[in-house]
Backbone as CSV, one residue per row, in Angstrom:
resi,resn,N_x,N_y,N_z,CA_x,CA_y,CA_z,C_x,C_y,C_z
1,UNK,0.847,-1.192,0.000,0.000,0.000,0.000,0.883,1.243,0.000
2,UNK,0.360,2.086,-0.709,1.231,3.700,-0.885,1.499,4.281,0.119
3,UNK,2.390,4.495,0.690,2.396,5.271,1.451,2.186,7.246,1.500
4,UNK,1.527,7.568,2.180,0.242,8.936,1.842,1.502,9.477,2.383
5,UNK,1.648,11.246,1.351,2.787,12.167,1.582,2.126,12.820,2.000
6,UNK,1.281,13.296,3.178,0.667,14.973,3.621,1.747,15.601,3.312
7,UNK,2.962,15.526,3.262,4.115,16.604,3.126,4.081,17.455,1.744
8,UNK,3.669,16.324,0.877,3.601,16.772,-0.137,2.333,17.661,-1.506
9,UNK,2.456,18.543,-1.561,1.206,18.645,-2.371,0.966,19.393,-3.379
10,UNK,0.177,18.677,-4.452,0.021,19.364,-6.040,-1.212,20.287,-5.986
11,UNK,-1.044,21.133,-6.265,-1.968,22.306,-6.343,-2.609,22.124,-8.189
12,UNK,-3.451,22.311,-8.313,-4.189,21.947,-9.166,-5.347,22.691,-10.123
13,UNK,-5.464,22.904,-11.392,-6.721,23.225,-11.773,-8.056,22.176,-12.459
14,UNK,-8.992,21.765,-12.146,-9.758,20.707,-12.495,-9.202,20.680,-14.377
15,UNK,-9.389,21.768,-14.720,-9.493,21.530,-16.823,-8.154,22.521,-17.119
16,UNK,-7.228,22.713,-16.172,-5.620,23.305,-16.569,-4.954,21.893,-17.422
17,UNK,-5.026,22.772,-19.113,-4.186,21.583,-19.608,-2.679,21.492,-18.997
18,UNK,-2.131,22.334,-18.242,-0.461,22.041,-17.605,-0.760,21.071,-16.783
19,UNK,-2.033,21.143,-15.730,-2.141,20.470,-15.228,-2.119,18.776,-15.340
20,UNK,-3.284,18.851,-16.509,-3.751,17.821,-16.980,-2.298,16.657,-17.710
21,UNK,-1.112,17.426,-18.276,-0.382,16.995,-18.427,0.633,16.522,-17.498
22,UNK,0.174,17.152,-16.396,1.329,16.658,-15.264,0.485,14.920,-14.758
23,UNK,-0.747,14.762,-15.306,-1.495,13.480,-14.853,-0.225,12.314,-14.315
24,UNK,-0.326,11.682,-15.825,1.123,10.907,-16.111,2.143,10.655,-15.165
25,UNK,2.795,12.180,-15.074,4.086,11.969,-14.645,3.784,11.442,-13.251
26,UNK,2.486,12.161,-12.768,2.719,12.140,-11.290,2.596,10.362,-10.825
27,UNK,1.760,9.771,-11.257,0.904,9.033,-11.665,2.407,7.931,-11.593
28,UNK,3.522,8.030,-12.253,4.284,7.448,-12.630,5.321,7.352,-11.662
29,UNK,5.817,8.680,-10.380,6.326,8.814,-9.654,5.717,8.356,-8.467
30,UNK,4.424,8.412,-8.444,3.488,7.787,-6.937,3.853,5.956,-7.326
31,UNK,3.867,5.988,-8.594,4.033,4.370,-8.674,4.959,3.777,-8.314
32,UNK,6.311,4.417,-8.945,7.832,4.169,-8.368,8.570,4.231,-7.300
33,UNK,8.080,5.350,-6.659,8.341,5.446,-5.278,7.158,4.867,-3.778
34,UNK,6.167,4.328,-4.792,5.083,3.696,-3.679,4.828,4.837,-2.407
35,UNK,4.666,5.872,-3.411,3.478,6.829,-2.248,2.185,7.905,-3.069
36,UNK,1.358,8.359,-2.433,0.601,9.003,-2.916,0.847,10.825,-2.555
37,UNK,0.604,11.404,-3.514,1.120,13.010,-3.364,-0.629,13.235,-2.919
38,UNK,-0.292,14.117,-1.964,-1.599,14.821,-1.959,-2.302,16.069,-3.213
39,UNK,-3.387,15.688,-3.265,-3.724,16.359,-4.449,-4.843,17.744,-4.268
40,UNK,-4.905,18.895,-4.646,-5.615,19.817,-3.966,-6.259,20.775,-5.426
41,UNK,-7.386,20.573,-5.806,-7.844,20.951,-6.433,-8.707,22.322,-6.614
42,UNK,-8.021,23.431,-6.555,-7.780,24.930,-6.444,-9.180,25.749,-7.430
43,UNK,-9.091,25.918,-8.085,-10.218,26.458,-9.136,-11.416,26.688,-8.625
44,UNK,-12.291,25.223,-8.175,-13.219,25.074,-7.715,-13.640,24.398,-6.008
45,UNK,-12.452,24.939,-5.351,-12.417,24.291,-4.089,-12.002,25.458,-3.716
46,UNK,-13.158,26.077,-2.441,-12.579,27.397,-1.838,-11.632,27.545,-0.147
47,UNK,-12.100,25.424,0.038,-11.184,25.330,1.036,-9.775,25.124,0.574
48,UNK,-9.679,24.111,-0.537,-8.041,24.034,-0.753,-7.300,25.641,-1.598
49,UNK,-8.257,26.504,-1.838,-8.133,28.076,-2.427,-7.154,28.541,-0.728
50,UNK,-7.561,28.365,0.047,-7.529,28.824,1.419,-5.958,28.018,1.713
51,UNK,-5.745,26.411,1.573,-5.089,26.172,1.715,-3.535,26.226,1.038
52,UNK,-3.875,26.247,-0.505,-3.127,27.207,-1.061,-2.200,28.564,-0.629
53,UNK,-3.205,29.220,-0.524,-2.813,30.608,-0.073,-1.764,30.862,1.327
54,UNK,-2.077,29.947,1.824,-0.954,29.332,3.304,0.443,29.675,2.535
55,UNK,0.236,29.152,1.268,1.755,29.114,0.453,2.191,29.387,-0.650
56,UNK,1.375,30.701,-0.543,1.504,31.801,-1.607,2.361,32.420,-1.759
57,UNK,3.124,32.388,-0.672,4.847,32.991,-1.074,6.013,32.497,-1.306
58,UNK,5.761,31.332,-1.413,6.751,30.214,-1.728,6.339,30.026,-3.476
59,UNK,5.419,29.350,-3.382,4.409,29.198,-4.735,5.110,30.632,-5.606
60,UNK,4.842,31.900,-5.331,4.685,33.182,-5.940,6.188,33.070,-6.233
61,UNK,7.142,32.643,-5.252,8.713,32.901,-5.487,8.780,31.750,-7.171
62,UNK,8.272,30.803,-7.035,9.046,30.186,-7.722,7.954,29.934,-8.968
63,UNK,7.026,30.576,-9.277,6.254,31.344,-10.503,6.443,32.537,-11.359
64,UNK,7.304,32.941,-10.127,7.925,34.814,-10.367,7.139,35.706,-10.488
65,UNK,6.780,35.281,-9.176,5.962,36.758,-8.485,4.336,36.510,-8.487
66,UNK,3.624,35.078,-8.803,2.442,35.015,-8.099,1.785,33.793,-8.513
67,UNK,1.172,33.273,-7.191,0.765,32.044,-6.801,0.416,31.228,-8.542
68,UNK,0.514,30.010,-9.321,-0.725,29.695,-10.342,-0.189,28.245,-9.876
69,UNK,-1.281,27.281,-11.171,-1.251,25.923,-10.957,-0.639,25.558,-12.542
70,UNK,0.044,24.407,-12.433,0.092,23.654,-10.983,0.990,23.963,-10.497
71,UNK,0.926,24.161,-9.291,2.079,24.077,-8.240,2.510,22.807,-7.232
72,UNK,3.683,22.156,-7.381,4.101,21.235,-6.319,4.613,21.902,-4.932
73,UNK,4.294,21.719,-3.726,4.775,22.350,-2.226,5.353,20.870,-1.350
74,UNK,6.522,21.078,-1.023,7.351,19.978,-0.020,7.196,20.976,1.172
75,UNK,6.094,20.619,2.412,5.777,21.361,3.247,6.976,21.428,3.831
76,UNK,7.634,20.123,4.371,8.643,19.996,5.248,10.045,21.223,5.032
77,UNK,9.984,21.183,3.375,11.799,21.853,2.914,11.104,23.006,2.959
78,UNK,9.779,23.339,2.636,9.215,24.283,2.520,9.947,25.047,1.139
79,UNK,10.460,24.274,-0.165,10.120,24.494,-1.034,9.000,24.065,-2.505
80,UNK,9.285,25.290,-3.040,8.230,24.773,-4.408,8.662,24.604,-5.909
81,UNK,7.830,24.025,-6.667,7.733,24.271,-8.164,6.626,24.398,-8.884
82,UNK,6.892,25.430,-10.061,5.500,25.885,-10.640,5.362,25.760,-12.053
83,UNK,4.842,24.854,-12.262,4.123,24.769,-14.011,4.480,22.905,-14.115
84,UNK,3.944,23.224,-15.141,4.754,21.385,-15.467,6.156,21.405,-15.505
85,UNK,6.560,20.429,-14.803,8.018,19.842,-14.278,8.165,18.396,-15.108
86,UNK,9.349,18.089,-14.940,9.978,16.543,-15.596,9.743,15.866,-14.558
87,UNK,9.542,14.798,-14.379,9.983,13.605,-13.054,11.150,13.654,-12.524
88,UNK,12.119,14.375,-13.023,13.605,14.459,-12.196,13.468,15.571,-11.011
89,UNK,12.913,16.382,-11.604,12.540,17.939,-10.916,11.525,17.462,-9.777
90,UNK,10.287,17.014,-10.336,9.216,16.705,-8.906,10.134,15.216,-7.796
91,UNK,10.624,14.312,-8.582,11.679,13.886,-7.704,12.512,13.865,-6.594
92,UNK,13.127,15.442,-7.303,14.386,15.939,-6.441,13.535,16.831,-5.316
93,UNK,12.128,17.553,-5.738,11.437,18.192,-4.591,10.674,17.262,-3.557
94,UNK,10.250,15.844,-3.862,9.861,15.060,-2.974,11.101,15.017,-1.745
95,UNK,12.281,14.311,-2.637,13.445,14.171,-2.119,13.994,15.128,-0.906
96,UNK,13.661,16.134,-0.868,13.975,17.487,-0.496,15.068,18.169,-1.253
97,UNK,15.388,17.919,-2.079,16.141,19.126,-3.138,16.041,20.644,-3.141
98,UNK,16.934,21.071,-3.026,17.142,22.891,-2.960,16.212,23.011,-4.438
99,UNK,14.681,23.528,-4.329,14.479,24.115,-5.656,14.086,25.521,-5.671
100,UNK,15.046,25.911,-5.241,15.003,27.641,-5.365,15.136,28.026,-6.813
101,UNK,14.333,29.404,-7.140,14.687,29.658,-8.171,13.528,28.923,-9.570
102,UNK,12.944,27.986,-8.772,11.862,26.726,-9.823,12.822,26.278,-10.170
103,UNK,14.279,25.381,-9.715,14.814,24.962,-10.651,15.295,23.851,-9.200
104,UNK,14.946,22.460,-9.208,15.504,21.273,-8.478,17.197,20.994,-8.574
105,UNK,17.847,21.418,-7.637,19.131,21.535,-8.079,19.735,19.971,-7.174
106,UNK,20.701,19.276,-8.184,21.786,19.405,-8.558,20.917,19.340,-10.191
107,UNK,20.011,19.109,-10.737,19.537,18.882,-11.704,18.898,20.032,-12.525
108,UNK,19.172,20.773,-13.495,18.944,21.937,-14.114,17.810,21.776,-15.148
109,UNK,17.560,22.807,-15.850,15.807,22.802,-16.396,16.750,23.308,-17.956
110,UNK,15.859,22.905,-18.831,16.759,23.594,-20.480,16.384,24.418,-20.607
111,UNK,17.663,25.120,-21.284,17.362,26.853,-21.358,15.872,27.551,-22.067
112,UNK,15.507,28.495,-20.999,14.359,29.178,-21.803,14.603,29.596,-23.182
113,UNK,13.448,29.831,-24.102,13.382,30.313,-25.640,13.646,31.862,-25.169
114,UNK,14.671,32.332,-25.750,14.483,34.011,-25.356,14.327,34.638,-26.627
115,UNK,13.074,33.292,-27.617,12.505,34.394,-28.243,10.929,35.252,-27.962
Protein backbone atom coordinates (compact mmCIF):
# COMPACT_ATOMS: atom_id res chain seq x y z
CA UNK A 1 0.00 0.00 0.00
CA UNK A 2 1.23 3.70 -0.88
CA UNK A 3 2.40 5.27 1.45
CA UNK A 4 0.24 8.94 1.84
CA UNK A 5 2.79 12.17 1.58
CA UNK A 6 0.67 14.97 3.62
CA UNK A 7 4.12 16.60 3.13
CA UNK A 8 3.60 16.77 -0.14
CA UNK A 9 1.21 18.65 -2.37
CA UNK A 10 0.02 19.36 -6.04
CA UNK A 11 -1.97 22.31 -6.34
CA UNK A 12 -4.19 21.95 -9.17
CA UNK A 13 -6.72 23.22 -11.77
CA UNK A 14 -9.76 20.71 -12.50
CA UNK A 15 -9.49 21.53 -16.82
CA UNK A 16 -5.62 23.30 -16.57
CA UNK A 17 -4.19 21.58 -19.61
CA UNK A 18 -0.46 22.04 -17.61
CA UNK A 19 -2.14 20.47 -15.23
CA UNK A 20 -3.75 17.82 -16.98
CA UNK A 21 -0.38 16.99 -18.43
CA UNK A 22 1.33 16.66 -15.26
CA UNK A 23 -1.50 13.48 -14.85
CA UNK A 24 1.12 10.91 -16.11
CA UNK A 25 4.09 11.97 -14.65
CA UNK A 26 2.72 12.14 -11.29
CA UNK A 27 0.90 9.03 -11.66
CA UNK A 28 4.28 7.45 -12.63
CA UNK A 29 6.33 8.81 -9.65
CA UNK A 30 3.49 7.79 -6.94
CA UNK A 31 4.03 4.37 -8.67
CA UNK A 32 7.83 4.17 -8.37
CA UNK A 33 8.34 5.45 -5.28
CA UNK A 34 5.08 3.70 -3.68
CA UNK A 35 3.48 6.83 -2.25
CA UNK A 36 0.60 9.00 -2.92
CA UNK A 37 1.12 13.01 -3.36
CA UNK A 38 -1.60 14.82 -1.96
CA UNK A 39 -3.72 16.36 -4.45
CA UNK A 40 -5.62 19.82 -3.97
CA UNK A 41 -7.84 20.95 -6.43
CA UNK A 42 -7.78 24.93 -6.44
CA UNK A 43 -10.22 26.46 -9.14
CA UNK A 44 -13.22 25.07 -7.71
CA UNK A 45 -12.42 24.29 -4.09
CA UNK A 46 -12.58 27.40 -1.84
CA UNK A 47 -11.18 25.33 1.04
CA UNK A 48 -8.04 24.03 -0.75
CA UNK A 49 -8.13 28.08 -2.43
CA UNK A 50 -7.53 28.82 1.42
CA UNK A 51 -5.09 26.17 1.71
CA UNK A 52 -3.13 27.21 -1.06
CA UNK A 53 -2.81 30.61 -0.07
CA UNK A 54 -0.95 29.33 3.30
CA UNK A 55 1.76 29.11 0.45
CA UNK A 56 1.50 31.80 -1.61
CA UNK A 57 4.85 32.99 -1.07
CA UNK A 58 6.75 30.21 -1.73
CA UNK A 59 4.41 29.20 -4.73
CA UNK A 60 4.68 33.18 -5.94
CA UNK A 61 8.71 32.90 -5.49
CA UNK A 62 9.05 30.19 -7.72
CA UNK A 63 6.25 31.34 -10.50
CA UNK A 64 7.92 34.81 -10.37
CA UNK A 65 5.96 36.76 -8.48
CA UNK A 66 2.44 35.01 -8.10
CA UNK A 67 0.76 32.04 -6.80
CA UNK A 68 -0.73 29.69 -10.34
CA UNK A 69 -1.25 25.92 -10.96
CA UNK A 70 0.09 23.65 -10.98
CA UNK A 71 2.08 24.08 -8.24
CA UNK A 72 4.10 21.24 -6.32
CA UNK A 73 4.78 22.35 -2.23
CA UNK A 74 7.35 19.98 -0.02
CA UNK A 75 5.78 21.36 3.25
CA UNK A 76 8.64 20.00 5.25
CA UNK A 77 11.80 21.85 2.91
CA UNK A 78 9.21 24.28 2.52
CA UNK A 79 10.12 24.49 -1.03
CA UNK A 80 8.23 24.77 -4.41
CA UNK A 81 7.73 24.27 -8.16
CA UNK A 82 5.50 25.89 -10.64
CA UNK A 83 4.12 24.77 -14.01
CA UNK A 84 4.75 21.38 -15.47
CA UNK A 85 8.02 19.84 -14.28
CA UNK A 86 9.98 16.54 -15.60
CA UNK A 87 9.98 13.60 -13.05
CA UNK A 88 13.61 14.46 -12.20
CA UNK A 89 12.54 17.94 -10.92
CA UNK A 90 9.22 16.71 -8.91
CA UNK A 91 11.68 13.89 -7.70
CA UNK A 92 14.39 15.94 -6.44
CA UNK A 93 11.44 18.19 -4.59
CA UNK A 94 9.86 15.06 -2.97
CA UNK A 95 13.44 14.17 -2.12
CA UNK A 96 13.97 17.49 -0.50
CA UNK A 97 16.14 19.13 -3.14
CA UNK A 98 17.14 22.89 -2.96
CA UNK A 99 14.48 24.12 -5.66
CA UNK A 100 15.00 27.64 -5.37
CA UNK A 101 14.69 29.66 -8.17
CA UNK A 102 11.86 26.73 -9.82
CA UNK A 103 14.81 24.96 -10.65
CA UNK A 104 15.50 21.27 -8.48
CA UNK A 105 19.13 21.54 -8.08
CA UNK A 106 21.79 19.41 -8.56
CA UNK A 107 19.54 18.88 -11.70
CA UNK A 108 18.94 21.94 -14.11
CA UNK A 109 15.81 22.80 -16.40
CA UNK A 110 16.76 23.59 -20.48
CA UNK A 111 17.36 26.85 -21.36
CA UNK A 112 14.36 29.18 -21.80
CA UNK A 113 13.38 30.31 -25.64
CA UNK A 114 14.48 34.01 -25.36
CA UNK A 115 12.50 34.39 -28.24
Amino acid sequence: MATKRADIIEFYGETCPHCLSMKPVIKKIEKNKDIEITKLEVWNNTDNQATMKKYEKIIGEACGGFAAVPAFVNTTTNQALCGAHDEVDLVALIDGGDCSGNVCKPHTKMPKDNA
